[in-house]
PLY file of the C-alpha trace (Angstrom):
ply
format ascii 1.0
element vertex 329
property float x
property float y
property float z
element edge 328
property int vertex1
property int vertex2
end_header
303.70 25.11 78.66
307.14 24.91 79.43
308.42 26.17 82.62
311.94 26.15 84.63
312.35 23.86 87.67
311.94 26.30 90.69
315.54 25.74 92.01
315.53 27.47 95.32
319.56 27.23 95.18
319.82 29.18 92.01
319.53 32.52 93.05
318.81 34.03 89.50
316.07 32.20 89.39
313.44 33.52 87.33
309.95 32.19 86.13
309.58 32.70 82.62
306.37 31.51 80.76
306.57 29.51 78.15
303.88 31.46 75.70
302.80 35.27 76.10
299.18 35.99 78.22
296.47 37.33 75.65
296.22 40.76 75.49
292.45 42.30 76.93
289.66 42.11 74.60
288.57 45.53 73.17
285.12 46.89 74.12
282.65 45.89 71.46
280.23 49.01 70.80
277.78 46.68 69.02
277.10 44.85 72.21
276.67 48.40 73.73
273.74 49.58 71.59
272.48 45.75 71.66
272.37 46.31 75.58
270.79 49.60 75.42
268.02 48.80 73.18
267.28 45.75 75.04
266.62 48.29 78.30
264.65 51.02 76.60
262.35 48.43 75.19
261.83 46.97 78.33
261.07 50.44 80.27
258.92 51.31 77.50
257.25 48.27 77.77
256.66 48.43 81.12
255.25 51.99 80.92
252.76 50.69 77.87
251.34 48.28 80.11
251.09 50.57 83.48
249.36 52.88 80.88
246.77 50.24 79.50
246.29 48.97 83.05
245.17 52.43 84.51
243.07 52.80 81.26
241.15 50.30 81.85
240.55 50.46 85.33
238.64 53.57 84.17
237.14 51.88 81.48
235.96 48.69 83.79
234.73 51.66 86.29
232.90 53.42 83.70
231.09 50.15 82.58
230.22 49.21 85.95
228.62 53.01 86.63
227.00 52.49 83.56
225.37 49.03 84.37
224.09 50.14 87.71
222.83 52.61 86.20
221.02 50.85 83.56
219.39 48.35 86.62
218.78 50.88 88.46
216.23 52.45 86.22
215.06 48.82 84.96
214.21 47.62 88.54
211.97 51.27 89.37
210.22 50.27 86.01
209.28 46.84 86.55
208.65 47.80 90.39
206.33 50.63 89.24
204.58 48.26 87.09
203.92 45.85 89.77
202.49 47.89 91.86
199.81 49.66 89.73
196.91 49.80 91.60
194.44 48.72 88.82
194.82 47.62 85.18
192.10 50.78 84.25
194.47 53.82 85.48
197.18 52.32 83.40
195.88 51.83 80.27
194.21 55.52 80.85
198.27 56.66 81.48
199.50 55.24 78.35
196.79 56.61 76.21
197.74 60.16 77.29
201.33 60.92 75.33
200.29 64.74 76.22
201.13 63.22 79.97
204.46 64.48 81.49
206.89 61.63 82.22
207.82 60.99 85.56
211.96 61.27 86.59
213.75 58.00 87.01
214.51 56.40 90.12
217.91 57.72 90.98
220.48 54.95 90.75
221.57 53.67 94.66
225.73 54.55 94.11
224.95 58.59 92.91
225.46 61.41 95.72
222.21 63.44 95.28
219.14 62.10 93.86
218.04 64.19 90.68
215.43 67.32 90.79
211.53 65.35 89.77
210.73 68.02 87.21
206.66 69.33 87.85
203.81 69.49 85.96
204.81 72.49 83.82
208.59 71.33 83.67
208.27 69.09 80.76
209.35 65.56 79.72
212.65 64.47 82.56
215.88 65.01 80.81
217.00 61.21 80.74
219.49 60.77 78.02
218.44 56.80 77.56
214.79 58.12 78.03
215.30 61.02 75.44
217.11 58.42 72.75
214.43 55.33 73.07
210.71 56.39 72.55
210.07 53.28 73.82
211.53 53.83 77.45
209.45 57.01 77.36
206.52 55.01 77.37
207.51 52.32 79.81
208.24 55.15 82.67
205.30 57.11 81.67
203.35 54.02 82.06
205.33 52.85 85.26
204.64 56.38 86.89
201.31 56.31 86.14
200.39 53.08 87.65
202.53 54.27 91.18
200.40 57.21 91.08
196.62 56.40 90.05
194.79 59.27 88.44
191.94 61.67 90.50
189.29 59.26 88.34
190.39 55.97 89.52
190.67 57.20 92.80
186.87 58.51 92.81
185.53 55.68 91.29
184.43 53.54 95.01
182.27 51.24 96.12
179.71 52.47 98.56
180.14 50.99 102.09
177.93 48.18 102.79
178.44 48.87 106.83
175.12 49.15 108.84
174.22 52.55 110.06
174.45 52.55 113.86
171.03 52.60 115.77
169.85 55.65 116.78
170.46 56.95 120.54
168.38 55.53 123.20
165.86 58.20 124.65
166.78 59.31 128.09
165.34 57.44 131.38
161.75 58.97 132.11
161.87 61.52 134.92
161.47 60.23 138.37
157.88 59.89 139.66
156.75 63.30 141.75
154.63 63.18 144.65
151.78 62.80 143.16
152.92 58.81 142.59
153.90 57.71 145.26
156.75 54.82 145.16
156.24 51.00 145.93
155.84 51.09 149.64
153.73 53.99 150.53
150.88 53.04 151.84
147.25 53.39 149.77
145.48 56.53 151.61
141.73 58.03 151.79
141.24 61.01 150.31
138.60 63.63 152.12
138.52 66.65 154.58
138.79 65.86 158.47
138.78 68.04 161.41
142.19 69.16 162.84
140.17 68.43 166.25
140.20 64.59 166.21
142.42 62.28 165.45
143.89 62.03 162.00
144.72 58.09 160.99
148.52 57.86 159.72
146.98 55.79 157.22
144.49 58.14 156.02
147.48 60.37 154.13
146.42 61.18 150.41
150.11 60.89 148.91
153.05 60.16 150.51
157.27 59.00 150.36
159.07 56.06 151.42
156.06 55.06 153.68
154.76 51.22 154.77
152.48 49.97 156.95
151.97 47.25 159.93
148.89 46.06 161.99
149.02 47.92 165.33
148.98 46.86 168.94
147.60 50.64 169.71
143.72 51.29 170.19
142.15 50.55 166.83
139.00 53.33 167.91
141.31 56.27 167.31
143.65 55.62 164.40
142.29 52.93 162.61
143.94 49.03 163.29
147.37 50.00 160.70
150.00 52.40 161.58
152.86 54.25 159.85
155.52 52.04 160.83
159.71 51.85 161.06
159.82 55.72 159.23
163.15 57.10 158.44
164.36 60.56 157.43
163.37 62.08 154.34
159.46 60.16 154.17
156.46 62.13 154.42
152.70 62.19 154.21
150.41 64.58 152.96
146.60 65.18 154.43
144.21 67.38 152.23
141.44 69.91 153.62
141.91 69.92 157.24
139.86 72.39 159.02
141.14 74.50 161.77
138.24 75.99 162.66
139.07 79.19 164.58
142.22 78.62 165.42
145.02 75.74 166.71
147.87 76.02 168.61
148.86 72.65 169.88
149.85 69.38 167.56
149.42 65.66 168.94
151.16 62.95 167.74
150.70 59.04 168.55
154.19 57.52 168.46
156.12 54.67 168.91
159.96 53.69 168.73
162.43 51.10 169.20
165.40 52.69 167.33
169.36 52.09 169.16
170.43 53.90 171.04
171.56 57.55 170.05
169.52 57.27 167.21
166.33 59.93 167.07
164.68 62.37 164.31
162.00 64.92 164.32
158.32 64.63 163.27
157.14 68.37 161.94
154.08 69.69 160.79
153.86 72.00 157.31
150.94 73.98 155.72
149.68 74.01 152.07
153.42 72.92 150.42
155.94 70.35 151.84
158.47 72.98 151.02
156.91 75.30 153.08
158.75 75.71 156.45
157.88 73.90 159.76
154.99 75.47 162.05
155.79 73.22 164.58
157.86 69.83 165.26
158.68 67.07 168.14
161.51 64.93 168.55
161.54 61.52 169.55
163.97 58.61 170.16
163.31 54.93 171.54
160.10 54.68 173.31
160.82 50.86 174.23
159.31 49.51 171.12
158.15 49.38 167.88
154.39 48.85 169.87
155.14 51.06 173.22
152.74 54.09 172.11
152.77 57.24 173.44
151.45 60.84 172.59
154.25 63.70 172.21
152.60 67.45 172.21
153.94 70.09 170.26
153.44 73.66 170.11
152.76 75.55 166.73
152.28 78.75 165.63
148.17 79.95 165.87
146.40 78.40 162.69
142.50 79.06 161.53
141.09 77.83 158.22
141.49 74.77 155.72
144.66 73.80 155.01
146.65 70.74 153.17
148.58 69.25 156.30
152.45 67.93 155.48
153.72 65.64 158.16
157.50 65.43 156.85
160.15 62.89 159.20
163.87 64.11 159.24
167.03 62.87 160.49
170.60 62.82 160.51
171.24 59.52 159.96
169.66 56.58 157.44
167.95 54.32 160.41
164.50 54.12 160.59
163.42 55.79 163.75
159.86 56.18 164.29
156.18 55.31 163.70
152.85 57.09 163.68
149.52 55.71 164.50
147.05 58.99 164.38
147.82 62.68 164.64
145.58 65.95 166.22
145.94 69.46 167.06
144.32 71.38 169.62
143.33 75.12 170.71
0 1
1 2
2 3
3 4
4 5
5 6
6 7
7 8
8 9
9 10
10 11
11 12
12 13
13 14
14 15
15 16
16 17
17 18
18 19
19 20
20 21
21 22
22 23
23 24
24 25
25 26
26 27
27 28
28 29
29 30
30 31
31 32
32 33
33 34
34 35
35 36
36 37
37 38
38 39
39 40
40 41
41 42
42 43
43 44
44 45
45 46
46 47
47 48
48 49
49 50
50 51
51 52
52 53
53 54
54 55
55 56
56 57
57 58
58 59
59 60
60 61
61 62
62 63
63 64
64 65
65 66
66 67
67 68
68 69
69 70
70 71
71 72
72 73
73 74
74 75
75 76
76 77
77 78
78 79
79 80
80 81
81 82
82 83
83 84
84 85
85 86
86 87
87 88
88 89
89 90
90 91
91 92
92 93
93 94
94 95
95 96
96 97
97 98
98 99
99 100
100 101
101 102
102 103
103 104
104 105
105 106
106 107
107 108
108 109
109 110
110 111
111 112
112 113
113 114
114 115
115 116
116 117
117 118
118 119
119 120
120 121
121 122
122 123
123 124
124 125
125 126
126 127
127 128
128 129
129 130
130 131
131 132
132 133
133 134
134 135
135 136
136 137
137 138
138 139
139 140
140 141
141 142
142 143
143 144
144 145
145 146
146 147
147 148
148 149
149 150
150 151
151 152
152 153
153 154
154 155
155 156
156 157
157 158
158 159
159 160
160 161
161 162
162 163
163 164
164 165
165 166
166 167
167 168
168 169
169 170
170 171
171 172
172 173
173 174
174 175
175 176
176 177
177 178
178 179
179 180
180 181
181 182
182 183
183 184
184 185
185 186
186 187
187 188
188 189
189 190
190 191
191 192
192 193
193 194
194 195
195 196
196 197
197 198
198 199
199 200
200 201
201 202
202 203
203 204
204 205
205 206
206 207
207 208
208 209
209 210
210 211
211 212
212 213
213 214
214 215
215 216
216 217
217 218
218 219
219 220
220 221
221 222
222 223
223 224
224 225
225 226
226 227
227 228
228 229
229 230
230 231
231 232
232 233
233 234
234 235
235 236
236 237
237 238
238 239
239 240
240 241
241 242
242 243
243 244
244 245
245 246
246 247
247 248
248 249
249 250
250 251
251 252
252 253
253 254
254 255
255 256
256 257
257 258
258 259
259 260
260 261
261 262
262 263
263 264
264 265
265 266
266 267
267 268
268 269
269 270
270 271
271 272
272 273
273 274
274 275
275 276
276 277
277 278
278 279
279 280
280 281
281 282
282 283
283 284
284 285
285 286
286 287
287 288
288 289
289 290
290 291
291 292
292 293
293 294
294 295
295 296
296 297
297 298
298 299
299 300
300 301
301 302
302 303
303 304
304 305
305 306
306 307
307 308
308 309
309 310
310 311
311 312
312 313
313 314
314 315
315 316
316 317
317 318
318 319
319 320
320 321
321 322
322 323
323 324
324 325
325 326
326 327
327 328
């Protein structure tokens, strides 16, 4: 292309090109509809596969739903099975058809577990349980072993335990007076007079007595004593004779209890439980052997009685002992 020198000094200058510019290109409607068709195929392909990717979401849900399902009721089966509680209530189960079967376990992703239809409700309304006779059987048999039958359950050994021994009797009553514990003194039965001296010793029963040799004259009392006597003993003396009448009691006596520490020797008629006609007390003497005779006054008594000489005291100590005893007019 040809052009004019730019000549600053020419002032006509003008620039003048050698060939014409082209003139602008025309719009081409082919490339329009090209361009268009181009875009709806691509937004309608885009909305085809957002389409196919939300159906089968659902679809892959629905399978999944389905599967669980479908394991759920496979695992209660086999765990009903395995836990039948003996081969016998089984095989009685499967023989029955006439047997209602059992709901399925409800699968672990549902909301509510389904209603267990009852006795008079009929077969459970399982659509895979109502389309495979076989599955019928399975959870009829599966049920049946979870849940043995009223005749397996009553069919039991006997126990083989040993009967417990019978109760031991109760402990014998405690001896009455009439046997006399260990420690009372062997006495002589027989009648006396109430007007000489009684031995201690000669008692014919007695409580919580013993005996010693005595340091007292042997000529009235014998050569024992009633010794170291606490509250609660006694001695009894059958058939003494009053004759007409007594109205004094005599009683040989020796003590070497502590200090502050006495009792009282009384004197009953025909029953211990009877009360006192007369009584003495006495506290230390100096000794177990320092004898001495205590009076006592007692109501006026005639006749043959049984003679209770009873020993009482406040406190557990032994605090006397008797060699003889007498009464007087």
């Amino acid at each position: 292309m040809a052009s004019r020198v730019n000549d600053q000094s020419d002032p006509e200058f003008v620039w003048e090109p050698s060939t014409p510019p082209p003139p602008p290109k025309a719009a081409n409607p082919r490339r329009r509809v090209l361009i268009f068709s181009a875009a709806t195929v691509l937004v309608a392909g885009t909305l085809t596969g957002v389409a196919f990717m939300v159906d089968g979401g659902r679809a892959r849900a629905t399978n999944v739903r389905t599967a669980a399902e479908s394991s759920d009721r496979t695992t209660a089966v086999t765990v009903g099975a395995t836990t039948s509680p003996t081969p016998t209530s089984a095989a009685s189960s499967t023989s029955a058809p006439s047997a209602p079967a059992s709901a399925p376990a409800p699968p672990a992703s549902s909301a509510a577990a389904p209603a267990v239809p009852g006795p008079s409700s009929g077969p459970a309304a399982d659509p895979a349980a109502a389309g495979s006779p076989s599955s019928r059987g399975v959870t009829s048999q599966a049920s049946s072993n979870s849940s043995p039958s009223a005749s397996a359950r009553g069919v039991q050994k006997p126990s083989s335990a040993v009967p417990p021994p019978p109760p031991a009797p109760p402990p014998a009553a405690p001896p009455t007076t009439q046997a006399p514990p260990p420690g009372c003194a062997s006495g002589q039965a027989g009648s006396a007079s109430a007007f000489s001296p009684i031995a201690g010793t000669a008692h014919t029963a007695c409580w919580a007595l013993s005996t010693e040799t005595t340091a007292d004259d042997p000529s009235r009392g014998g050569g024992q004593d009633l010794s170291h006597l606490a509250g609660g003993a006694w001695a009894e003396y059958r058939a003494v004779d009053f004759g007409g009448g007594a109205t004094q009691f005599y009683g040989r006596v020796a003590s070497g209890a502590p200090a502050a520490v006495s009792g009282l020797v009384q004197v009953h008629l025909d029953n211990l439980d009877n009360p006192p006609i007369g009584s003495f007390s006495i506290a230390s003497t100096g000794g177990w052997q320092n004898w001495r005779t205590v009076p006592a006054n007692i109501a006026p008594t005639s006749g043959v009685h049984d003679v209770y000489i009873s020993f009482d005291s406040g406190q557990p100590l032994p605090f006397v002992s008797l060699h003889w005893l007498d009464f007087g007019p």
